[in-house]
N, C-alpha and C positions, 0 to 999 in steps of 0.2 A: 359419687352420688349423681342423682340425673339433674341436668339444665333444668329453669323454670319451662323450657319452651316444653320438655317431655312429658309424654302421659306416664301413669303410675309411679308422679313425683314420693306418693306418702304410701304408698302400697305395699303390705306385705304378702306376700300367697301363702294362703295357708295350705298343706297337701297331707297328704299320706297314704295307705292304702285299704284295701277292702276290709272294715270293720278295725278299724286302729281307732276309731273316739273321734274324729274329726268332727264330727257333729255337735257331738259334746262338748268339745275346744271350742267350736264357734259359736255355741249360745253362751259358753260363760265370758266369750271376749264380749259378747253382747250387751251381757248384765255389769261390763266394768265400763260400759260406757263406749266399745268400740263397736265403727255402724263395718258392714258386712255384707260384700259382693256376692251370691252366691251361685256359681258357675252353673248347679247340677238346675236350680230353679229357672235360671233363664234358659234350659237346655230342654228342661220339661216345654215351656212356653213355643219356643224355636221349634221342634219337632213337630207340635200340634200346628202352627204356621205352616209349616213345610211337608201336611201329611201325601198331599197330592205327588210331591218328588219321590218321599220315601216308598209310599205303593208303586211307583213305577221303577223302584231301584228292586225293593222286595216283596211286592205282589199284594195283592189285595186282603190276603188274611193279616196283614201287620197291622189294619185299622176295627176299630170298631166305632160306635157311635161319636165319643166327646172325643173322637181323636186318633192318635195311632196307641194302640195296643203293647205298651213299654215293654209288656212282661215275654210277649211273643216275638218281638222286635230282639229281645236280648238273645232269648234262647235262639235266632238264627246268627246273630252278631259273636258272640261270643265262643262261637262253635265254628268258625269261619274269618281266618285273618284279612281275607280277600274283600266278606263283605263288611267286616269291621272299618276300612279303611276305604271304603265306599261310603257308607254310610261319614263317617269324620270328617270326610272330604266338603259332604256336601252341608254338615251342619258348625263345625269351628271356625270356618270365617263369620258367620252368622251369629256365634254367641259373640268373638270377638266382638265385633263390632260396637254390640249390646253392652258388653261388658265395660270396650272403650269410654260409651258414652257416659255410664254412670262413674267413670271412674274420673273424670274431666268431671264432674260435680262434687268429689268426695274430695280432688286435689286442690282445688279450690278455697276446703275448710284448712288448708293448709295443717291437718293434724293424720296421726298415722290412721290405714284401713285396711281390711282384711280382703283379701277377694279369696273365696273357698274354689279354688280347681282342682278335682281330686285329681287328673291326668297333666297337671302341672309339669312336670317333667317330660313327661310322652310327647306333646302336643310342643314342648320348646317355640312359644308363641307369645308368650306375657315377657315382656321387658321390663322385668321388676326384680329389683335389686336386694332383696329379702325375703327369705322364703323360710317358714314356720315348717316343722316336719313334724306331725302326730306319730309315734310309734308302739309296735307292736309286736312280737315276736311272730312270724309265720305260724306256727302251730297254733297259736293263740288266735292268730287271723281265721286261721279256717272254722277253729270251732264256735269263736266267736261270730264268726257268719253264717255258720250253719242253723244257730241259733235265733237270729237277729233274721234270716231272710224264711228258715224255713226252707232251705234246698239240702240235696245230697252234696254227703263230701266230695264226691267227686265235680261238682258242678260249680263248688267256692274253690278247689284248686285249679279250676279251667280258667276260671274269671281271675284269680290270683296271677295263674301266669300269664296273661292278657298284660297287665300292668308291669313298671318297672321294677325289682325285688326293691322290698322294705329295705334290705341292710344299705343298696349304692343309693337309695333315698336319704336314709339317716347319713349319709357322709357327705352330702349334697348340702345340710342343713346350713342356714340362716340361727335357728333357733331349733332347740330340740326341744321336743314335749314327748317324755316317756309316760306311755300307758301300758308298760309292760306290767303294770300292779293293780291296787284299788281304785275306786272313787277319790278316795282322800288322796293320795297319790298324785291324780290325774287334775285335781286340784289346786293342788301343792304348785305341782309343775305349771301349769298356767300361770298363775300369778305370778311364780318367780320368771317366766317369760314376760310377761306383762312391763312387770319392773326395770326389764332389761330393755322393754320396747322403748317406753316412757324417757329413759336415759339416753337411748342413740337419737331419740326425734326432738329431744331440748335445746 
């Protein structure tokens, strides 16, 4: 377990992959009472901060009016491992940091918290000693994405293989939350994480 002196003494990461429920996992740890870092929102915020770096990483149509243009932003990021990792470069220490500070407040309540980083693994940044994994089967990823974003399949397996495979995720696991089923299911399985949380942090 970490020192009092370490940051994300009570922290769990929550992760998974494109279209695995994470979302869903985090608003119902919400509703049981657990408060919620959540990586992709301070990354929206960060971005818009930093739209002046990004038009001069990738030109000036990546902005529009309230900011930079996420959706235009992806489709050159995502298509490009070169500028993927330009762009990461110059925005992950920046959410760190963000993320640091709020988490030096939540460790504080000395009680367990979530921080949502979908690229959790990728990014090997978060010093946190429990990691939640949302799962999914790949097939189920893509069509559930397909559905959920409204793009072609071809364009949720491009983003799929961008990220680390679902399977070396789920063996990575702290906690496993399968959503390979229903609602009920995906239910079910939180709480009995939950229960399991509640037990290691007493």
């Amino acid at each position: 377990m970490p020192t009092e002196e370490e940051p994300f003494k009570y922290a769990i990461a929550l992760t998974g992959g494109i279209a695995t429920g994470k979302s869903t996992v985090s608003k119902l740890f919400e509703k049981e009472g657990f408060s919620v870092i959540d990586a992709d929102t301070i990354a929206h915020q960060v971005l818009n901060d930093a739209s002046a770096e990004v038009a001069g990483l990738f030109g000036s149509e990546v902005l529009h009016e309230n900011g930079v243009d996420r959706k235009a932003l992806g489709a050159i990021v995502f298509n490009d491992a070169e500028k993927r990792k330009a762009l990461e470069s110059l925005l992950h220490p920046l959410i760190y940091r963000e993320i640091l500070r709020l988490s030096r407040i939540e460790d504080a309540k000395k009680k367990p918290y979530l921080i949502d980083i979908p690229l959790f693994f990728e990014t090997a940044r978060y010093n946190t000693y429990k990691v939640i994994v949302v799962y999914a089967t790949q097939p189920q990823q893509i069509e559930r994405g397909m559905q959920r974003d409204r793009l072609p399949r071809e364009e949720i397996q491009r983003r799929i293989s961008a990220q680390m495979d679902i399977e070396e995720k789920r063996g990575k696991a702290t906690y496993l939350i399968d959503n390979s089923g229903d609602e009920t299911q995906l239910h079910q399985e939180s709480l009995r994480v939950i229960d399991e949380i509640k037990k290691d942090f007493s």
